[in-house]
N, C-alpha and C positions, 0 to 999 in steps of 0.2 A: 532320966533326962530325955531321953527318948520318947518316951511316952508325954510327957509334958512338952515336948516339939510339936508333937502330932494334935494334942489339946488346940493350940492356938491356933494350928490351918487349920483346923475345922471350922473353929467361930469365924475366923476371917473368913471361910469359904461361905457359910450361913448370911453372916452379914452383906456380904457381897452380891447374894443368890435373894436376898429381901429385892420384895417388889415396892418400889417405893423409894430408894434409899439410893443419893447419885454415886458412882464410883468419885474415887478423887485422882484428879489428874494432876499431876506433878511438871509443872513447867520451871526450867531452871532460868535463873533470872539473866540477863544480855550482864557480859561481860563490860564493865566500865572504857572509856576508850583513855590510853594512857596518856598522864597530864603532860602536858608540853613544859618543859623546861623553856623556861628565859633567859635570855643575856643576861647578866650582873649588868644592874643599871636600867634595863630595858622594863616599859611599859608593858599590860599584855592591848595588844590591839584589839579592838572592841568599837562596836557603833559608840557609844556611849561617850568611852575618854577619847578617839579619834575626833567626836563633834564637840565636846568643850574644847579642847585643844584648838581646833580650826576657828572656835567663836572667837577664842583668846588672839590668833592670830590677826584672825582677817575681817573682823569687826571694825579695829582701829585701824588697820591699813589700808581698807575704803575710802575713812574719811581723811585722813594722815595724806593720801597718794594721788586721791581725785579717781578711783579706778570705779569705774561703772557698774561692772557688772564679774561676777566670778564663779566659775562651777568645779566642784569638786566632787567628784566618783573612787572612789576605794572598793574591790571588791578582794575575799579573801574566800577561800575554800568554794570555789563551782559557785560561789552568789555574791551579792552585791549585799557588802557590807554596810555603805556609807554612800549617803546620793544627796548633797546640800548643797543649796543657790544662795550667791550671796548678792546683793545691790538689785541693780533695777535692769531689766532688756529694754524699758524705755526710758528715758526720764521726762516725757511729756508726760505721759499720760500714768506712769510710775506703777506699771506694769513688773512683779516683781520675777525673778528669775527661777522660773521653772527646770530643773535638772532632767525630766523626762522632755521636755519640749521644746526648750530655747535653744536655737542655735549658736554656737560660734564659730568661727572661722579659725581650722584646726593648724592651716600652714602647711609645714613639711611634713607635720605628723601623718598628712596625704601618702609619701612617698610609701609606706607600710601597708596602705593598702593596694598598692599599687604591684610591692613586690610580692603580697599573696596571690594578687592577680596572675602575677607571670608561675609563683608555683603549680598552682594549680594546671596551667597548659604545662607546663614541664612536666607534671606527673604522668601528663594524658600523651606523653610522647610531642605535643607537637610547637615544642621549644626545647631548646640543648642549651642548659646554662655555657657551655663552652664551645659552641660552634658561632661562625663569620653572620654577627646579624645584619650582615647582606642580604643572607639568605630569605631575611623575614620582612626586607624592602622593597619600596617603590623607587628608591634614588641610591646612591651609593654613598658611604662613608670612604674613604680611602685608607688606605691601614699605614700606620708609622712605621717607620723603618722597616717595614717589610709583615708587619704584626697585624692583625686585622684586632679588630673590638668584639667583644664579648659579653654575653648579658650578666657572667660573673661579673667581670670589670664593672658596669653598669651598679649592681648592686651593692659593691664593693667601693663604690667612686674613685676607681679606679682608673679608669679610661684615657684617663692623663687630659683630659678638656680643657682648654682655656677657658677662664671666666667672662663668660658675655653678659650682660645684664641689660640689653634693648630690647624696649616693649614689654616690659613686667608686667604690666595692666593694660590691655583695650578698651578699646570705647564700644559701647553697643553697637553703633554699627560698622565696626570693624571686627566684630565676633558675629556681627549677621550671617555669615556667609556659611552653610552646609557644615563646607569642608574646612574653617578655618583653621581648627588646629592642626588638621594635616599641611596645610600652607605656612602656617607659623613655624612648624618642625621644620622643613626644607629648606626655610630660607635661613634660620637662625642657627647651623649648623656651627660649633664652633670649631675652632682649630685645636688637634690635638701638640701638646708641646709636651707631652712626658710617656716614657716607653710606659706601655700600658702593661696592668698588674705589678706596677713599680711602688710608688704612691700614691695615698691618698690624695686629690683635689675634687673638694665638694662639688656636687655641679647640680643645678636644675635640670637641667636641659639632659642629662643623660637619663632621668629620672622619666619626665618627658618622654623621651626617644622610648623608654621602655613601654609604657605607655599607650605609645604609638605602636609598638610591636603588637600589644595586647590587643588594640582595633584592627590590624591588618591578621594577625591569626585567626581571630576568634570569628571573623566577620560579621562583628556588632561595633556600632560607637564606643568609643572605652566608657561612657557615661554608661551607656546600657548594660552593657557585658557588668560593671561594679553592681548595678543594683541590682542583677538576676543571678549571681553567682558569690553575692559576698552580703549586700545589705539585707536582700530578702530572705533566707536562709535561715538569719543569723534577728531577723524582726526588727533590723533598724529602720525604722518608717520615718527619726527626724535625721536622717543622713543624705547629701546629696551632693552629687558631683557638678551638678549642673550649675552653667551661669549664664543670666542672673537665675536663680534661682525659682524652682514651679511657685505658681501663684498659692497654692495650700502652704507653701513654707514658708513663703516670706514675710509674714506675719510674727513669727514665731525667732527671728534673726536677730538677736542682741544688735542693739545700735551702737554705733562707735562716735566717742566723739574729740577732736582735739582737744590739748589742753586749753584750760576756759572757753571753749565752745560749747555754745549750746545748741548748733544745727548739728546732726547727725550724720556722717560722712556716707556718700555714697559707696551702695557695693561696689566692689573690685571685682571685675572679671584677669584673672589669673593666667597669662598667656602661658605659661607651661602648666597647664590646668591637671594632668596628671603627678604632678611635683607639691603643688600646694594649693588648689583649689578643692577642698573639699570644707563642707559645712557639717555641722555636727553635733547634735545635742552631745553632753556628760552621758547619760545612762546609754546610750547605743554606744557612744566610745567604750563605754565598760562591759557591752557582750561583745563586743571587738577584742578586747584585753584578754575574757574571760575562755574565749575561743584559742587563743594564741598559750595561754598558758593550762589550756586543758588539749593538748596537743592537736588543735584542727574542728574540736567538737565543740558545742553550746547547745546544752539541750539533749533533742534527737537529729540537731543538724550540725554536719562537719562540712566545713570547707577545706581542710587539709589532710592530708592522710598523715598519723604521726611522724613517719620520719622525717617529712616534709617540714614541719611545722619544726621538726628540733633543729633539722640542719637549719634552720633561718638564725635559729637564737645563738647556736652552738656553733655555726662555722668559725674559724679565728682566721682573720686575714691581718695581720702586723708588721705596719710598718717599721716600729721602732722596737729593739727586742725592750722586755720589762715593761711598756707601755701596755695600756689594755688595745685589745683586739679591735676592728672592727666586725662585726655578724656580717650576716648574710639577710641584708635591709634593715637589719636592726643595728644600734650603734651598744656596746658596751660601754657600761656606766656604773662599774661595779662602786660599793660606800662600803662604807667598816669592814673591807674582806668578804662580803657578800656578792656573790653572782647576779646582776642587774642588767638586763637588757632595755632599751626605749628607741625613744626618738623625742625630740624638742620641734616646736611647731613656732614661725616668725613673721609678722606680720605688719604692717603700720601701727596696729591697732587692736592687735591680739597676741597675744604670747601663750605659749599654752605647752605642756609637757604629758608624755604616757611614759611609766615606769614598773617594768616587769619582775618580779621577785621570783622566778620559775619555782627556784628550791622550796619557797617558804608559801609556792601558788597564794602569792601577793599581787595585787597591781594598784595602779593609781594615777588616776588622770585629773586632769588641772588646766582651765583655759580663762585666762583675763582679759576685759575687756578694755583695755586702756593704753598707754603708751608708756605707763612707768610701771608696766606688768611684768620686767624681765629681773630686776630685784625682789621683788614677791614671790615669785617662781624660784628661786633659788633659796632663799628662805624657808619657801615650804618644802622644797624636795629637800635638802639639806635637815630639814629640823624633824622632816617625817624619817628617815632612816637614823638620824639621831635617838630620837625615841624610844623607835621603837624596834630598832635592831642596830642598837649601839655597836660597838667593835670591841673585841676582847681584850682584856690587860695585854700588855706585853712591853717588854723592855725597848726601848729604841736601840735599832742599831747601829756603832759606834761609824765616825767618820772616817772614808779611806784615809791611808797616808798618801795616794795617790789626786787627791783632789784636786790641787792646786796643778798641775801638770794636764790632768786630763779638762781639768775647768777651762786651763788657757787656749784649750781648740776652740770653746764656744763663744769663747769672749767678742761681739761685733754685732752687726745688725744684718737681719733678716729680714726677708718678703715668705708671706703666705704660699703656700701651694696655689689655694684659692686667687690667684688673681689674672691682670690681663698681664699679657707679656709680647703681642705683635699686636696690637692696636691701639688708639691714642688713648686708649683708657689709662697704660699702662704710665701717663704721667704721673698717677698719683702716685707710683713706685718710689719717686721721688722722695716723697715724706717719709721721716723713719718709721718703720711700722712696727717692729721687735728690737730693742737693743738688747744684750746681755751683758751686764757688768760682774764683775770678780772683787769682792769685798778684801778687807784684810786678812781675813781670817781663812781666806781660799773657799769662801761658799759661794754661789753665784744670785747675783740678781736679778729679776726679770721685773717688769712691768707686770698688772695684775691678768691680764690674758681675760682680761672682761669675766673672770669667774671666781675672784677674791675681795669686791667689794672697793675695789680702783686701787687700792695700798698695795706697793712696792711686794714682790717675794723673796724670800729665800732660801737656796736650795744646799744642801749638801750630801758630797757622794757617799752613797751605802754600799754600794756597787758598783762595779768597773762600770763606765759612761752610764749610772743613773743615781739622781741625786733625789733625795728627800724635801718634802717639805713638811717640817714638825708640826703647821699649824692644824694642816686638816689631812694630813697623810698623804697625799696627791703626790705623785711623784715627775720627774724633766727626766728624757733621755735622748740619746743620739746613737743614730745609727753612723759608726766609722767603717770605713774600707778602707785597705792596707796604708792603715797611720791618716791618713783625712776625711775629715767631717764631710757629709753627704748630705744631710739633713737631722733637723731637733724636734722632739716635741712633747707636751704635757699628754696626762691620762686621761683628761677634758678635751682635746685636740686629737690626739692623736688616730682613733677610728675615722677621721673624716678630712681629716689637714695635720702637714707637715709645716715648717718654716726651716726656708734653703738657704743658707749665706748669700747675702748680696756680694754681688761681685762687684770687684774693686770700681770696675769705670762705672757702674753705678753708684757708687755710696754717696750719699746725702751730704758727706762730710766734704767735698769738694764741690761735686754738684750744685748743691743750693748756692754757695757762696759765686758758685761761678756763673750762675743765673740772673742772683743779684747784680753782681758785677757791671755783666753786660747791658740789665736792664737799666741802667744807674748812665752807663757812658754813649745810649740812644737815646735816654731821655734830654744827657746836655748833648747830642749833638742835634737832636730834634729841634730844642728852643733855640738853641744857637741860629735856627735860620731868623725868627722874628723878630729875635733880639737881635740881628746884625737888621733889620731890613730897618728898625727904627731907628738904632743909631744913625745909619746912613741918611734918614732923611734929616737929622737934625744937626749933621756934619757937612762941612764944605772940603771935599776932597780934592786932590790933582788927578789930574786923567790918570786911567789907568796907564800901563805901559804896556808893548808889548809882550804878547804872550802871559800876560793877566789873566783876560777876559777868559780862553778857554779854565786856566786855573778855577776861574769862580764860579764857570759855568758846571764842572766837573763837581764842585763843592756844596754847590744845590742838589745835585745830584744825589750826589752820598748824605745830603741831610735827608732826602725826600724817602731813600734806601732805610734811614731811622724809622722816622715814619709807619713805614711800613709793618716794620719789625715788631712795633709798638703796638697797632693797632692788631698786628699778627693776634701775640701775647693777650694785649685784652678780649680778643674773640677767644683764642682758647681757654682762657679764664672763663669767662663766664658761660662757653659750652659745656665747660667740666662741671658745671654748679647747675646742669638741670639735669632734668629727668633722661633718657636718654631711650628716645622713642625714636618714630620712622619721622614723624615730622618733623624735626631736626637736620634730616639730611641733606636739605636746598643748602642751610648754612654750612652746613661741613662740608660742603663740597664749594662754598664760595671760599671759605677758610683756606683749605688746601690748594686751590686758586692763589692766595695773597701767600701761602708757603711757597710756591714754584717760584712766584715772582721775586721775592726775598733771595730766596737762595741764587737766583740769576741778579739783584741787586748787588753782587759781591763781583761783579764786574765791575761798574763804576766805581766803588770805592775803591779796587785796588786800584786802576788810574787814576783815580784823583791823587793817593798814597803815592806812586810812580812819578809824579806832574812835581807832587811836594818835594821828594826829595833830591830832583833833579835844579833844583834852585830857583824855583818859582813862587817858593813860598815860605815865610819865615818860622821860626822851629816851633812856634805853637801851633801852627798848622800842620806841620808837620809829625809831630806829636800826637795831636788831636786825631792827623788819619789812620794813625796806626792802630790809637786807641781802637777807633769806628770800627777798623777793619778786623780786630780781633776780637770784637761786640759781636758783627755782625757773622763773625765763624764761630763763636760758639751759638750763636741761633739757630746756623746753619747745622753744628752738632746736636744739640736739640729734636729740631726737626727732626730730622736723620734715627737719633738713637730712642727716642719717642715712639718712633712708626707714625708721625703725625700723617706722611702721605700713603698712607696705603687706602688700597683701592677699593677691598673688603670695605660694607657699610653694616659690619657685623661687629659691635663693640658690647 
């Protein structure tokens, strides 16, 4: 046996030691890379069934919708999966939509590059997510109860901000000016009304102010600082902050256009231009995504350093316990149980969504060019995690016994976090904006919350204060303190807005009726003057008697005090139904003029009422003044509990 070992290394060694003859190398072959498991139910994602899919979609809902134009970007593993334009960027000249080139108009999906921007100074020391951004100003914010603001709270929208909305769009040349949006930020300062790091109220304008931080740190325009620190890095050449827009790009701008219009709406230049003025082809949206969910890198270039980039996706700021979180600049949006971070983009005339899959290093971006673009967006976000990362079996879980008891704290009407609340905006509070009803069965009802397709909800408890909704999993919750309701809110709301119970001497349910009321008993004391002035010439009367005259003289009066009250009303009407810019404010400030006067017109009427019932005048007169007089004090409530006179031209 040994000797016959020794036989075979020799030849091996001969054959080997031949001149002429190559050795053989033995390379072992790469190990296969292990198959990914599917959801039961679940598609695999792929260019392929992603683009029948989207053709199936959004083929028919171009022409179905009237929608112009639409870009879809999907990237999966470090690359770009899926990059398809659907309709026209023009429909003169039927220019079709280019994913590498054509712009849209991203929205709020701005704000995300806004708050990479502030990471990035925070990494370099020279921003403190929780220090006084005082610190980082030209003017002062003043701090709430004693609190200053914070560029967490900022990113968090947090900051407790009143909702202002003056001057959404300038005009060219009122954006001529150097330093406009540092003049725009000063002046539009709004009022804080909620302890800050409390809740959620969305805001622009704090979005903005960060913004503003980012040009005062970095000492660059925040336009310039974006494109040498975030677009060029990262190679997005059709990305831009700027408005109107460089002449290389505007070529390249999806057109917008009303419904059955056929002229093309003009750019918008975007006064909190750091909040949602950003333009943006699909594919540089998608090395944007691709950066954010490969921790800060694309490529050989990183704009964030990992831990950076996680704390944005991963921070949990919650309002409501059970509800999803909000990030840090980012909003959670978890589907089927899966981890989702984004942001949603709003426009006149663009609607557009980014949605990050971290776990599954997913993304997916989406921008339509149309004004019935915000049902297509919900359809495709919805039907792409449907797909393609279904949600696991599992049993539903049963209804508390508690429901009906904890239901009945929610049971009323609600206002928004998001709104005005010390300026005349806040008329609209007026209108119900959330009711919550309580069915028989103890489950609760809501209105669809603009993200179930307008049909009715309903919820029931799974959980001490949070309730289910079987259709699409989505859940309501409330935050209570010792036994009372504080605030509610869905999984769709909750990162970014709360809804507070209205209080009682606000409710609608008194309120309107007592609006009407009074506008109903100035309107007949208003005509009452004309309609006495005709009868009278067509009558032959006795002299008056004394102590008449002043009587009728006081009653002119108090009709001229309707009047007023009248025309009050119709100017605040139809203030309230425009746009609500700087040129506006000659008339709000005549308006508020004709409120002072009003509210000093409740002198005469109560002498004339005084004159009546001292026996000067017979009981329908008498009658009539008191009516007037209780018309013209709930006006005077109005005004009053409105803020119609405040001084602030910050609404």
């Amino acid at each position: 046996m040994k000797s016959l070992f020794c036989l075979f290394a020799c030849v091996a060694l001969l054959l080997c030691s031949r001149p002429g003859v190559a050795q053989v190398q033995i390379r072992p072959l790469p190990e296969p890379k292990p198959a990914k498991a599917l959801p039961l139910g679940a598609q695999e994602l792929n260019a392929a069934d992603a683009s029948q899919w989207l053709d199936q979609l959004l083929g028919p809902a171009l022409q179905r919708q009237r929608i112009s134009a639409v870009v879809v970007v999907v990237v999966k593993d470090g690359q770009v999966l899926l990059s398809r334009g659907y309709g026209v960027a023009d429909r003169a000249s039927g220019k079709p939509v280019d994913p590498a080139a054509t712009l849209f108009r991203a929205g709020s999906i701005a704000k995300t590059i806004t708050w990479t921007a502030v990471m990035q100074l925070v990494e370099q020391g020279r921003l403190d997510l929780d220090a006084d951004v005082n610190r980082y100003l030209d003017f002062s914010i003043p701090p709430y109860q004693g609190q200053p603001l914070t560029l967490r709270q900022l990113m968090t929208h947090s900051a407790g901000f009143e909702e202002v909305e003056k001057d959404p769009v300038l005009s060219p040349a009122a954006a001529s000016s150097p330093d406009w949006f540092a003049q725009w930020v000063k002046r539009s300062l709004p009022r804080r009304i909620y302890p800050p790091g409390e809740l959620p109220a969305y805001s622009n304008y704090g979005a903005a102010l960060a913004g503003y931080i980012v040009q005062r740190v970095s000492g660059q325009g925040y336009e310039d600082y974006v494109e040498q620190h975030v677009f060029r890095p990262l190679g997005m050449q059709h990305a831009s902050f700027r408005e109107p827009l460089p002449p290389a790009l505007q070529t390249d701008l999806a057109a917008s256009y009303a419904p059955g219009g056929s002229t093309p709406q003009p750019f918008q230049i975007r006064a909190a231009l750091p909040a949602g003025g950003l333009s943006a082809s699909g594919e540089d949206m998608g090395r944007f995504m691709l950066a954010h969910l490969q921790d800060g890198r694309y490529g050989d270039a990183r704009i964030l350093q990992p831990a950076s980039a996680r704390l944005m996706r991963e921070y949990a700021y919650q309002a409501v316990p059970g509800l999803l979180p909000g990030a840090l600049g980012f909003f959670r949006m978890d589907r089927n149980g899966r981890f989702v971070v984004g942001h949603r983009g709003d426009l006149p005339f663009f609607h557009s969504a980014m949605v990050l899959y971290p776990q599954e290093q997913v993304g997916l971006y989406v921008s339509i060019d149309g004004t019935a673009g915000v049902g297509l967006r919900r359809h495709l976000l919805d039907g792409f995690a449907d797909r393609y990362f279904p949600p696991l079996p599992q049993r539903p879980p049963p209804t508390l016994a508690s429901a009906r008891e904890h239901g009945q704290l929610l049971v009323g009407n609600y206002l928004s976090s998001r709104a005005s609340r010390a300026n005349f905006s806040s008329a609209w509070n007026l209108l119900p904006q959330v009711r919550v009803l309580m069915a028989a069965d103890g489950s609760l009802i809501t209105p669809s919350f603009h993200d179930a397709g307008g049909k009715p909800r309903h919820w029931r408890e799974v959980q001490p204060y949070l309730w289910l909704d079987d259709v699409d999993g989505s859940h309501l919750g409330a935050r209570i303190r010792d036994g009372r309701l504080l605030w509610m809110s869905t999984d769709a709301h909750a990162p970014e807005t709360v809804f507070l119970p209205l209080p009682a001497w606000q409710s609608p349910a008194w309120n309107l009726p007592l609006l009407a009321a009074a506008l109903l008993v100035l309107l007949l004391a208003a005509l009452a003057w004309p309609v006495g002035v005709a009868v009278r010439r067509w009558q032959v009367r006795p002299p008056l008697l004394h102590g008449a005259m002043p009587l009728a003289r006081w009653r002119r009066r108090s009709q001229a005090v309707a009047w007023l009250y009248l025309a009050l009303a119709a100017g605040w009407i139809a203030l309230l139904h425009q746009s609500p810019t700087s040129a506006l404010d000659p008339w709000l400030r005549l308006l508020q003029l004709f409120g002072v006067l009003a509210v000093l017109g409740l002198i005469p009427v109560a002498i004339h009422v005084v004159q009546a019932w001292r026996g000067q005048g017979g009981w329908v007169w008498r009658i009539a003044g008191v009516a007037l007089l209780l018309a013209c004090a709930a006006g005077t409530w109005f005004i009053f509990s409105l803020h119609l006179l405040t001084w602030r031209l910050n609404y």
